[in-house]
C-alpha positions in Angstrom: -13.3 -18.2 -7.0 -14.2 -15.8 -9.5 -11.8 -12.8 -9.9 -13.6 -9.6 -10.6 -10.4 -7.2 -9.7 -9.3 -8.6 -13.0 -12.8 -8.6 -15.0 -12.9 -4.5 -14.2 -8.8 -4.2 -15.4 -9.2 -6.5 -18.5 -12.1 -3.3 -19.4 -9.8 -0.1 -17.7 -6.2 0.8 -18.2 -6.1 1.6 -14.5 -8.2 1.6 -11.1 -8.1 3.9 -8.5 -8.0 2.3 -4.6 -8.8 4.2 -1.6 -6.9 6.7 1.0 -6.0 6.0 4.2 -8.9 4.5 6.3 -6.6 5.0 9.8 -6.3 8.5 8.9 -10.2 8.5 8.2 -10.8 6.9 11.5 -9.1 9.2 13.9 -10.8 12.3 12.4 -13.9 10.7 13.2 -13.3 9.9 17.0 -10.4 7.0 17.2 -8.6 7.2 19.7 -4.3 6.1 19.5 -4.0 2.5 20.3 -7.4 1.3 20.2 -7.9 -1.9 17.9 -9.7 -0.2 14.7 -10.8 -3.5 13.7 -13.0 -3.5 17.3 -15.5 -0.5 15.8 -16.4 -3.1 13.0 -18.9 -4.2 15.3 -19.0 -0.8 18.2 -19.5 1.6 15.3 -19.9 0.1 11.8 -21.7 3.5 10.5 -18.1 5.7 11.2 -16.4 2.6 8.9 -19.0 2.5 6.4 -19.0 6.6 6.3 -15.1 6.7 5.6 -15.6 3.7 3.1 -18.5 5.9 0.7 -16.3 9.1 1.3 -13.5 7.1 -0.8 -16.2 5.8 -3.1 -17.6 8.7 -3.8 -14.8 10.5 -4.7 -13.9 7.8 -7.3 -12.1 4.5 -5.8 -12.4 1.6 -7.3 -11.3 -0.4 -4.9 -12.1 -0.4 -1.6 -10.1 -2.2 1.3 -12.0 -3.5 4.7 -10.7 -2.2 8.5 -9.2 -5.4 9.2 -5.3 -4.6 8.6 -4.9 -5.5 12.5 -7.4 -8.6 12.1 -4.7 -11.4 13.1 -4.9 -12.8 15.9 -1.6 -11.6 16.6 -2.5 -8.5 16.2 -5.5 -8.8 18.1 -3.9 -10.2 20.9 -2.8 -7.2 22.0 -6.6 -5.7 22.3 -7.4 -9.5 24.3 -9.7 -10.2 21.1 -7.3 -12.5 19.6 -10.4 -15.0 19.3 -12.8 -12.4 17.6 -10.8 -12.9 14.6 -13.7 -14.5 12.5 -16.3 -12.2 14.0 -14.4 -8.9 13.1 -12.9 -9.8 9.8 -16.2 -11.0 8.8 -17.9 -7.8 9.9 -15.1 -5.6 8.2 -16.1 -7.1 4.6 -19.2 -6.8 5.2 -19.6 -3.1 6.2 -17.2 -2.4 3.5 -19.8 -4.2 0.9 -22.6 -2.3 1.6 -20.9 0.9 1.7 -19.6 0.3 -1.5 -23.5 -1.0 -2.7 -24.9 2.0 -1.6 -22.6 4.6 -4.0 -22.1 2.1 -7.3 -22.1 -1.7 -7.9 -18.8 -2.2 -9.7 -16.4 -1.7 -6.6 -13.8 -4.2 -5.9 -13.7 -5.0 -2.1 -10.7 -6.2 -0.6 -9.4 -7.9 2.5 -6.7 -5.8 4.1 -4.3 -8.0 5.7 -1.5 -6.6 7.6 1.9 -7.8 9.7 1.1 -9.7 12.4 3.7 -7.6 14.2 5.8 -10.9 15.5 9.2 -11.5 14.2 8.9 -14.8 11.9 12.1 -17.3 11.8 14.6 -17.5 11.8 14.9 -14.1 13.3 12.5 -14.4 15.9 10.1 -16.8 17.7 7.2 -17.2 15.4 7.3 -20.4 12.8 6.2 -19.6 9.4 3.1 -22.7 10.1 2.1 -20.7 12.8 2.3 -17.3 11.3 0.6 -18.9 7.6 -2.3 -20.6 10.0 -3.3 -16.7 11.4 -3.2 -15.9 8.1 -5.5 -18.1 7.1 -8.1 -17.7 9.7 -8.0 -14.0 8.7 -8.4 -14.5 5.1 -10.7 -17.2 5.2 -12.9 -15.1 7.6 -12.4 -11.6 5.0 -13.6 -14.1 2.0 -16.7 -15.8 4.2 -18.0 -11.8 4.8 -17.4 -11.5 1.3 -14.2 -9.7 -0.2 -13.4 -10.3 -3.8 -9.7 -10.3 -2.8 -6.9 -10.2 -0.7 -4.7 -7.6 -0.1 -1.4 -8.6 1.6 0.1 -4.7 2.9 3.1 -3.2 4.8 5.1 -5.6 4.9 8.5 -6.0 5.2 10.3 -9.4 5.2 10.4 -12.6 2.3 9.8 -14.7 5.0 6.2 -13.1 6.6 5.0 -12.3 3.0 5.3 -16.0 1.9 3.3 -16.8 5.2 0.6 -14.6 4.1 0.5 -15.9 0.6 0.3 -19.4 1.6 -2.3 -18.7 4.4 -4.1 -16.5 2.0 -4.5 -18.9 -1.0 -6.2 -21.5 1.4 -9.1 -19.5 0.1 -8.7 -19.4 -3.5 -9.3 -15.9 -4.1 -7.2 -13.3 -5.9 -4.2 -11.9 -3.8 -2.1 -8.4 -4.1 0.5 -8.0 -2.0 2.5 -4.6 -1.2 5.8 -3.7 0.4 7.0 -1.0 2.2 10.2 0.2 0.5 10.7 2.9 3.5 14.6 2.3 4.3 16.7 3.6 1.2 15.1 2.4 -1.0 14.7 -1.3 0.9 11.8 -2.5 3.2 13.3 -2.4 6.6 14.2 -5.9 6.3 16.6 -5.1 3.6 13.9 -6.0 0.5 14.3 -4.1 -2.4 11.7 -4.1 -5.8 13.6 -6.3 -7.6 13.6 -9.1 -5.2 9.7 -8.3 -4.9 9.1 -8.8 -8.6 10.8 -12.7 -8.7 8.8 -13.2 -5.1 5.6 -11.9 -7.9 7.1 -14.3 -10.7 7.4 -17.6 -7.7 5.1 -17.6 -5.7 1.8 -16.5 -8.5 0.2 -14.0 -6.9 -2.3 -11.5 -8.9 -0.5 -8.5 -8.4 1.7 -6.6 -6.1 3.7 -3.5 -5.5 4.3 -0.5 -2.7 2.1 1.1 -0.6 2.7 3.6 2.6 6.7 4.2 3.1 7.9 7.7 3.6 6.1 9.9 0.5 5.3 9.8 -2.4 8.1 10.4 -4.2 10.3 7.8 -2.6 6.8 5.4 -3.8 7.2 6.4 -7.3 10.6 5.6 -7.4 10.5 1.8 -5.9 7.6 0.8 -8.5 9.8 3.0 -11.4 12.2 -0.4 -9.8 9.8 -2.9 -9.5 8.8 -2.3 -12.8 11.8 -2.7 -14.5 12.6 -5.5 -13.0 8.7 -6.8 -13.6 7.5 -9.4 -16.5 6.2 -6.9 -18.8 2.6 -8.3 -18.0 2.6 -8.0 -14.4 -0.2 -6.3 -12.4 1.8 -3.5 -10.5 0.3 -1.6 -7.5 1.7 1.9 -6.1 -0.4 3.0 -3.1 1.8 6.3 -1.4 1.4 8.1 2.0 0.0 11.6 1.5 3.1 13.4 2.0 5.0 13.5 5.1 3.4 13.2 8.6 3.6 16.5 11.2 2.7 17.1 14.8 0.3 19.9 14.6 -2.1 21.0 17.6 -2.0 17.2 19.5 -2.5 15.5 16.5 -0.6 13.8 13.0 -1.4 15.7 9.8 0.1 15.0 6.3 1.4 17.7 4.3 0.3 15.8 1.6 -1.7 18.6 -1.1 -4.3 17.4 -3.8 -2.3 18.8 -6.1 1.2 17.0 -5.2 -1.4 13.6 -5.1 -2.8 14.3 -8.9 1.4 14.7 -9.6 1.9 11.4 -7.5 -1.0 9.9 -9.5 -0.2 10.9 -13.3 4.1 9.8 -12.4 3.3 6.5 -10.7 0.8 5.5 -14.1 4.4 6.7 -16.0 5.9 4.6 -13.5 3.9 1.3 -14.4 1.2 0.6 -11.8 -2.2 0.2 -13.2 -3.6 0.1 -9.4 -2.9 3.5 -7.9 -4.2 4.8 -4.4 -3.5 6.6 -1.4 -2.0 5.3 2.1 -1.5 7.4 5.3 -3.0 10.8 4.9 -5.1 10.8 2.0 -8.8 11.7 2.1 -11.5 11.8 -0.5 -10.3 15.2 -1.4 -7.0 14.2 -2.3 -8.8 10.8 -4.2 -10.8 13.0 -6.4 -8.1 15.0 -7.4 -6.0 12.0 -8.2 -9.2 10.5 -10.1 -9.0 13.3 -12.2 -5.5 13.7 -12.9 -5.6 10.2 -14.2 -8.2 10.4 -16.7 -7.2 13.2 -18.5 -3.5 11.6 -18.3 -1.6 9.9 -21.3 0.6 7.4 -20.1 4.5 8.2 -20.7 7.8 7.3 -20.1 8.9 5.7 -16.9 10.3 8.8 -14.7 13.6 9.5 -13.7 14.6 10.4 -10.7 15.2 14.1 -12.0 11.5 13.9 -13.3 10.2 12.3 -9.7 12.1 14.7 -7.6 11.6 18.0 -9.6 7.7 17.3 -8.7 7.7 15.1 -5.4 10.4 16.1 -3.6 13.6 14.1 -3.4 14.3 10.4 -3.2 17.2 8.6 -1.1 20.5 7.4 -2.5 19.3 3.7 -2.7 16.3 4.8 -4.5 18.3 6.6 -7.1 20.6 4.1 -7.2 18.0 1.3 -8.4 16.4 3.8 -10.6 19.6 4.1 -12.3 22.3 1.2 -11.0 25.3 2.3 -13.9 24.5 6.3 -12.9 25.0 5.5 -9.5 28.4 3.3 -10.2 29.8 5.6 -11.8 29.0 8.7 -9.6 30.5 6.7 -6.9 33.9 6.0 -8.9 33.7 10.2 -9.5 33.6 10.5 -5.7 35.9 7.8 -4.8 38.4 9.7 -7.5 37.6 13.0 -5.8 39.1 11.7 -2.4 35.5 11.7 -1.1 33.5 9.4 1.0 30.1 7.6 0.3 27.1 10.2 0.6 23.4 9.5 0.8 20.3 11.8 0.4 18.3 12.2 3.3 16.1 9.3 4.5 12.8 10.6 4.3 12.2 12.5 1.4 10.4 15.9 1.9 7.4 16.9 -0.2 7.7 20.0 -2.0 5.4 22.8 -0.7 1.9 23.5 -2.4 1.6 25.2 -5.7 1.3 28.8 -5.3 
């Protein structure tokens, strides 16, 4: 299979991806705990409008409602045997979405946890969790994705399942953890284990996406790339700020202006694919777009730099941005007669420019 995510980066320094289609979705009349993947058929023009407002603000890269498309997943919606039928239909609509605002968008395949525990934790077998995968990705490629995009996940042991379901198909794979637990994925992964699972198991490209902000984003591919071959394909793909309760529903606090910050420091940072997750809109995408093209690459940020314009980071984030920093502020402490400290989980946007 041809790879035309790589034909468009061999030509551009970096390529912007989409927002957050859940987010997209609700505003337009999702209801919490429907199966999104069901309106790829019940309302395809509500998908397809979310889709052109990222393509129209300047994405790239645009990735099809399927991240629930397992049957796992589905399962829970009793359409776990609609997996080829709604995967099929979320390329598609995607695809012509795309066709209808330019022709040089990248479509891919969304692929998310299949929300089961794999061994040997829990009850699912990596063949069993690797043949959902399959049917998923084979089904995304049939309606006509030009890669897969492995997201959220959290454990070695599911994202090796998805990689070997997904290359049953041949086509181009990117994979993204959520580093949303100090600096780790929530089953202990940090960005340095990700980028030898990158070197082992050949996979396009692969990095971050969702977590708890932006800054905390910035900082675990700042990691990843450090610990990256210096050619490696790096993806950073943050939540638009932190999530609120307001008036019944979840808003991000997320402004375009802390995004085209997130943007210019996670380039710095070393991703060449950057996006939005949870939260961001086309507004936010266009001012991310561009922030980027008027942006010379620098130095990978510190954690000073990241938290002076995202807000702060957590002490296991800090501590992988800077590992002998971190050593010896804990000897200084230890010295002091104090006890081990940590920054607070979720790190807290900083407000809006006035």
């Amino acid at each position: 299979m041809s790879n035309a995510l790589a034909d468009l980066l061999a030509r551009r320094p970096w390529l912007l991806a989409d927002g957050g289609m859940g987010s997209g979705l609700f505003e337009r009349g999702l209801e919490s705990g429907y199966a999104p993947e069901l309106w790829n058929v019940e309302h395809p023009d509500r998908i397809a409008d979310v889709h052109r407002s990222f393509a129209l603000a300047g994405a790239d890269i645009l990735l099809t409602n399927s991240f629930g498309g397992t049957r796992h997943r589905l399962k829970l919606h009793q359409a776990d045997g609609r997996v080829a039928e709604l995967n099929e239909a979320a390329a598609q609509v995607a695809r012509a979405a795309a066709a209808s605002v330019r022709a040089d968008i990248i479509i891919a395949g969304s692929m998310g946890p299949t929300g089961e525990i794999l061994e040997p934790l829990g009850p699912l077998s990596i063949d069993e969790a690797a043949a959902a995968f399959a049917e998923q990705a084979q089904a995304l490629v049939r309606g006509g994705v030009d890669a897969l995009w492995i997201e959220t996940l959290s454990s070695v042991e599911e994202l090796e399942a998805a990689i070997q379901g997904a290359k049953t198909t041949g086509a181009p794979i990117v994979t993204t953890f959520s580093f949303d637990t100090n600096g780790r994925t929530m089953m202990g992964i940090t960005p340095a284990q990700l980028a030898e699972l990158h070197r082992r198991t050949h996979i396009y490209a692969c990095g971050s996406n969702c977590g708890t902000g932006a800054a905390e984003l910035v900082a675990s591919v700042a990691s990843l790339c450090a610990a990256s071959d210096a050619d490696a394909i790096l993806v950073a793909k943050a939540n638009c700020g932190i999530p609120r309760y307001v008036d019944g529903a979840i808003r991000f606090d997320g402004t375009p202006e802390l995004m085209a910050d997130y943007a210019r420091l996670a380039l710095d940072a070393g991703a060449r694919i950057i996006g939005g997750c949870c939260g961001t809109t086309g507004a936010h995408l266009r001012a991310m777009r561009a922030a980027l093209e008027t942006h010379v690459r620098g130095a990978r940020p510190t954690a000073a730099t990241i938290e002076s314009l995202l807000g702060p980071i957590t002490a296991g984030a800090r501590a992988q941005l800077d590992p002998e920093g971190a050593r010896l502020a804990a000897i200084a402490l230890a010295e002091a007669g104090g006890g081990p400290t940590a920054r607070a989980a979720s790190p807290r946007a900083r407000r809006a420019r006035q």
